[in-house]
Structures are given as C-alpha cells and as structure tokens.
N, C-alpha and C positions, 0 to 999 in steps of 0.2 A: 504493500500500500504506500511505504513514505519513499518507496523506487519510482513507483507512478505518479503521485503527487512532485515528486522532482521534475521528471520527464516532462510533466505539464507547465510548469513552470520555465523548463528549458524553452519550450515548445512559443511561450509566452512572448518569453525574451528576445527570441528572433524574430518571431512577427512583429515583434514591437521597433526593432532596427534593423528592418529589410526596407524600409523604404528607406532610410538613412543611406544603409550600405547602394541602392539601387539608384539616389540621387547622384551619391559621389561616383561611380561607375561612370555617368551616365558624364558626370562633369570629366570626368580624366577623360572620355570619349571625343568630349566635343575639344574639352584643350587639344589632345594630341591630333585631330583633325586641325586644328588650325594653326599648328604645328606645322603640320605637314603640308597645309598648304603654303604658309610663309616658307619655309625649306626647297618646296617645288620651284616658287618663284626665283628665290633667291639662286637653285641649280640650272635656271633658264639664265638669269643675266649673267651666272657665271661662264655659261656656254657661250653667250656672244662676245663674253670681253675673251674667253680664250682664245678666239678666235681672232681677236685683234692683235695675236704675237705672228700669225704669219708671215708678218708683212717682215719682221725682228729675224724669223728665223732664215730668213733668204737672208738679209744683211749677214747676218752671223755668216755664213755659208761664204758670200762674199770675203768675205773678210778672212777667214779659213784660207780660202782655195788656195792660196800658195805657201801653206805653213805644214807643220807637222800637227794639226788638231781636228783633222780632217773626222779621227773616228771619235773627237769629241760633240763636232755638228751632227755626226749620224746618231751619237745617243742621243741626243737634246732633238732631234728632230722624233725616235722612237717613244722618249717620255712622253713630247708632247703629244704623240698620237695614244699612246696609254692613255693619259688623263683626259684629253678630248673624248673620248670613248666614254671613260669610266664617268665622267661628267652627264654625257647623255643619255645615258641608263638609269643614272639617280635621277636625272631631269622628268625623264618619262616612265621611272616605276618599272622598270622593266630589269629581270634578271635579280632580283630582292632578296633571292636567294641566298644570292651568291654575292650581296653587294659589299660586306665585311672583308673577303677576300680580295673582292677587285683593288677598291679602295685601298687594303695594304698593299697588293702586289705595284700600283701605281706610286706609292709613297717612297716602295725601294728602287722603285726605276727614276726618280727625281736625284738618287744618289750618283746614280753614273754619272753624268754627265761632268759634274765638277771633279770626280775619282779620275775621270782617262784625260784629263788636264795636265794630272801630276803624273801621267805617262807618257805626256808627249813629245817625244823626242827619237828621233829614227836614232837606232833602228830599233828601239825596245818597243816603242807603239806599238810595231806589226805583230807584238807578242802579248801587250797589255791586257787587251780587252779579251785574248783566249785565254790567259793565267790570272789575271787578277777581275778582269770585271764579269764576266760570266761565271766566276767561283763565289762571287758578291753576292748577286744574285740568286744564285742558287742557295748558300748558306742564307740570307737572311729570308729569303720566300718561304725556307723550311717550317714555319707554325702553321703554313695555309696546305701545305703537302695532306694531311693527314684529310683533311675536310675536302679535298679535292678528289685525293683516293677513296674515299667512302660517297662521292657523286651527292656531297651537301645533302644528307639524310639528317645530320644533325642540326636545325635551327639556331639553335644559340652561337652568337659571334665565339669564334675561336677567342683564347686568353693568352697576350703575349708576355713571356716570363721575362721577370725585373732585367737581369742579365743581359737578353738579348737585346731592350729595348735601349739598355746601355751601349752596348755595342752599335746599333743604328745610332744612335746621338754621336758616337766618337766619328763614327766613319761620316758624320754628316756636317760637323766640325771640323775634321780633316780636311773635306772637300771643298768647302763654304770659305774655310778662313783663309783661306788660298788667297782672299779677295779684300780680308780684311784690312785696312790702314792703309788700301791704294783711295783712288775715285770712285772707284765702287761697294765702298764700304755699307752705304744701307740697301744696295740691291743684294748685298751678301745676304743681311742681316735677314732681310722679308725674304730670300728662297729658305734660309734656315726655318724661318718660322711657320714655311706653307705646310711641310712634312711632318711638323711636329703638330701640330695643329690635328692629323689625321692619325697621325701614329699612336701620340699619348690616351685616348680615350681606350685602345686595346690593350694597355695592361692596368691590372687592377689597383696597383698601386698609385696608379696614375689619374687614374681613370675620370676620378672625380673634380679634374685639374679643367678639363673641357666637360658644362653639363650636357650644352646644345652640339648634339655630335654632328646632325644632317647641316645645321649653319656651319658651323667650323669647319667641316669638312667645303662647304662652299669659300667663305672664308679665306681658306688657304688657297683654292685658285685664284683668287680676290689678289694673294699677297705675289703667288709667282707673277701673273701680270703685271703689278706695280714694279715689281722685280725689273721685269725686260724693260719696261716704258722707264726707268731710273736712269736703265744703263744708257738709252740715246740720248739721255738730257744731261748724263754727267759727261757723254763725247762730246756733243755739243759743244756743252760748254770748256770745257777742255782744248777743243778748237779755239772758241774766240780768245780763250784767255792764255795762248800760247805766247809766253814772252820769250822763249828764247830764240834767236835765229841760228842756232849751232844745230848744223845737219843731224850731226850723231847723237847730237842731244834730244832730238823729235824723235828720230830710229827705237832711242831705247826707252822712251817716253811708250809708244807703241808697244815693243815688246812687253813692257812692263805691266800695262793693263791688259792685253791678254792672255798672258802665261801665267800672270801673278807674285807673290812675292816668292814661292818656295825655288822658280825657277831663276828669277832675278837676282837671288841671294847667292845662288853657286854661278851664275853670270860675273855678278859682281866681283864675289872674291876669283874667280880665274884672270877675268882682264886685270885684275891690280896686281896679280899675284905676276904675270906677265911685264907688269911696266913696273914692277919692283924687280925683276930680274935686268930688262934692260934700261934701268935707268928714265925711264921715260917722265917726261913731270903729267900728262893729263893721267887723272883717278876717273872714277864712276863711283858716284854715292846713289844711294836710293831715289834723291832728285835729280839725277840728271851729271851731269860730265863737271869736275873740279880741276882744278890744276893741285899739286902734293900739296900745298899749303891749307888747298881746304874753300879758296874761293874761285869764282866767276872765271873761268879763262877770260881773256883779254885780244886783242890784237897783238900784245908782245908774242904767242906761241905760233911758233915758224911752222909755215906750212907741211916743212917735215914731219915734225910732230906730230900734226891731224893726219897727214898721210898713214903715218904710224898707230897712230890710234884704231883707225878706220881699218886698217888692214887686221887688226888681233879681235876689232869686233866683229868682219865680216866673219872670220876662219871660227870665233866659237858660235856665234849662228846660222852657224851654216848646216849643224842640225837637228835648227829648230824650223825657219824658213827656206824661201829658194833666193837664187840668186834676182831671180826680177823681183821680190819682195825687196831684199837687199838694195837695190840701182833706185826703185821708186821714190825709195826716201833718201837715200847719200849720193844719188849724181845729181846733180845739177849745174847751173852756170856759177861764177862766182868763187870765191875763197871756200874754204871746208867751214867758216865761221859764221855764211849766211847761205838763208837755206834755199 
C-alpha cells in the first residue's frame, strides 16, 4: 500500500513538471533553430568572401612562378579548394554526417601551406612534400581515420586528445611564425587564429574555449580572408613607402617577405659570413644592406664592392629563385646604388 501511495505521488510529480520540462524542450528547439539559421547565413557570406581570395591566389602563383615555392602555391591552392568545399556543405546542410571530420581534415590542410615554405629550397623541395608534408597529414588526420573506417555509424563528433591538439598548435606556430616581425605580421597572426578557431572546440579540454562552434567555424574563414586581403595592403604599401634606391636592397626586401624570417636568417648569416672572409665592408641586416659599421651605404662604396656584393647574393639565391627573378630586380640602368 505505502509502495503505491508513492508511485502515485511519483506519478503526480511528473505531471505536475511535464509541461515545464515540455516548454523548455520546446525553447532549446526554437533557440537552436535560430541558431542554425544565423550559422547558415553567416556559412553563405562566408562562401562568397572565400571566394574573393581567387583573384590572391593567381597573384601568389604569379609571384611563385620563378622561385623555388612552387609546391607551396599548389598546397595553398589545394587548402583553398578543401575549405571552399567544406564551406559549402555547412552552407547547404548537406553531408552532416560527416561535417566534424570535414571541418578537421580542412583545419590540417591550412597547415601545409606555411610547412612547404620552410622546405623551399631545390633541391630538398622535390623531397619535402613526399617526406614531411604528406606524413603531416596523415599523422594529424589520424583521430578522423577511425570514424571514417566504421563509414560514420557513430554520430557523436570524434574527441581530439590534449597531446595531439598540442602538437597541431606547435606545427601551426612553426609555420605561421615564419611571418612573424616581417610586414606581414597580422596576416600571420588571423591565418593562426582561423585553425584554431575550428580545431579547439574538438578536444575536450578545450572545448568550452569556443561555445558557438557553427559561427566560429565561419569565423575563421572570416579571418583566413582578412588574412590574404592584409597581405596586398601591406605590398602595397611596402611599395609606396620604399625608400631605398639600393638595387640589392629591394632584391632582399622581396626575398624577405616571401620566404620569411627562418630563410632570411641563414641568408643572412652566409653572405656576412662571406664578406667576413673576404674582407668586404657591405653586411645585410634584417633591414636591408649596411656597410661593417652598421649604417646607410653611401656613395663612398666603389662600385666594386656592389659588384661584389651582388655576385655572393646572386650565387646563394640561386636556390631559392631563377636567374630572370634575379636580372628583374638587380639589372638595371645606373650605378648598383639606384634602382
């Protein structure tokens, strides 16, 4: 009797906070619908502004074609067709499945691109991208392998362990800071923050770091385009505000901002390590061409010198660019000191 006099009173209790429970349902329903529809939206204008790097990615290309970074434009041109893709699927709800996996496998192809940078250099390029960046790839793709091979039978987003997500951060630091302390120091900064933006929501430790995953994950296309649209406006300006008229001074101005600091840095120290051997007075510092003391060459350095100079920078660029890269920017009319 006091088992069923409970029971009835269980029985009470839920009727009594089923509409309760039946209202909030009803509210989490209507939020996450409009959710989802502010997330649709927002992965619509992310698709057309991705679409405004085309125009970036032919320049890039441009501006490659006579250097050694050629299989850096092929990745950057593959990422961008990844996220283009994975863009349009979120956009139109299609493939939902599988949308956790897309989304990471595109966060680690945002990684190449800056990785086969710091490979480029013939003749190890032609080796880079078969030893180091398709082993990338495959190691960090490996949390999505399992959910792949079972043909997304399991619903719940895979979980990526603290370790690994570490290891994505170093390798995306590695790549990213390539760029750091040049002129393109905030377009480093927003490619850095597109990847993490979609990456940190899949491990749990993280997780709570991003709440709105479907924005964030628009978001960070948001940041790779401001990314590209950065880098024309800091050439730009770069151009207008070039003061110096020293040939080889513009040459390594150029190299500088596209290979970055790590390649610049063993540039650097081999031509001085060369004009300490023969005596030469012009250095290279991080800005551009010194004479030993540390300032401005002048008119006093004899044309021998620059001849000198020019010849130890063609011979160690020689394989990073071509020889017509080389002539476009150091021949010209005039003294080696105007350009």
């Amino acid at each position: 009797m006091l088992r069923l006099i409970a029971g009835l009173e269980c029985c009470e209790q839920c009727i009594q906070y089923a509409p309760v429970l039946t209202v909030r349902r009803r509210n989490d329903c209507a939020e996450f619908s409009g959710d989802s529809v502010r997330s649709d939206w927002m992965m619509l204008v992310a698709c057309g502004a991705w679409l405004t790097l085309l125009p970036l990615l032919v320049r890039f290309r441009t501006t490659v074609l006579l250097t050694s970074m050629r299989q850096a434009w092929l990745a950057t041109c593959i990422a961008w067709s990844v996220w283009f893709v994975v863009l349009v699927t979120s956009a139109l709800s299609v493939l939902t499945d599988w949308a956790a996996c897309l989304w990471y496998f595109a966060a680690v192809t945002a990684l190449v691109p800056p990785i086969a940078v710091l490979g480029a250099r013939t003749p190890i390029n032609r080796a880079w991208s078969w030893f180091v960046l398709v082993p990338l790839v495959l190691v960090l793709s490996w949390p999505i392998m399992p959910v792949v091979w079972s043909g997304a039978v399991h619903r719940s987003p895979f979980d990526l362990e603290t370790p690994l997500l570490l290891g994505y951060l170093l390798v995306l630091v590695m790549g990213t800071g390539n760029y750091l302390g040049l002129s393109h120091t905030v377009s480093a900064i927003l490619y850095m923050l597109g990847p993490c933006l979609v990456v940190l929501p899949f491990c749990p430790a993280t997780a709570g770091w991003v709440p709105a995953v479907a924005a964030a994950r628009a978001w960070a296309a948001f940041s790779f385009v401001a990314a590209g649209w950065f880098v024309v406006v800091q050439i730009r300006n770069r151009e207008r505000r070039a003061r110096s008229s020293i040939r080889l001074d513009l040459a390594f101005a150029d190299f500088r901002e596209l290979f970055g600091i790590v390649w610049t840095r063993r540039l650097l120290e081999r031509f001085n390590d060369d004009a300490r051997r023969q005596s030469r007075e012009l250095r290279l510092e991080i800005h551009g061409v010194t004479t030993v003391k540390g300032v401005h060459p002048g008119p006093e350095v004899s044309a021998a010198e620059w001849a000198a100079a020019e010849q130890s920078f063609r011979w160690l660029l020689q394989k990073f660019v071509t020889v017509t890269w080389l002539d476009a920017r150091l021949s010209g009319d005039g003294p080696p000191h105007n350009r």
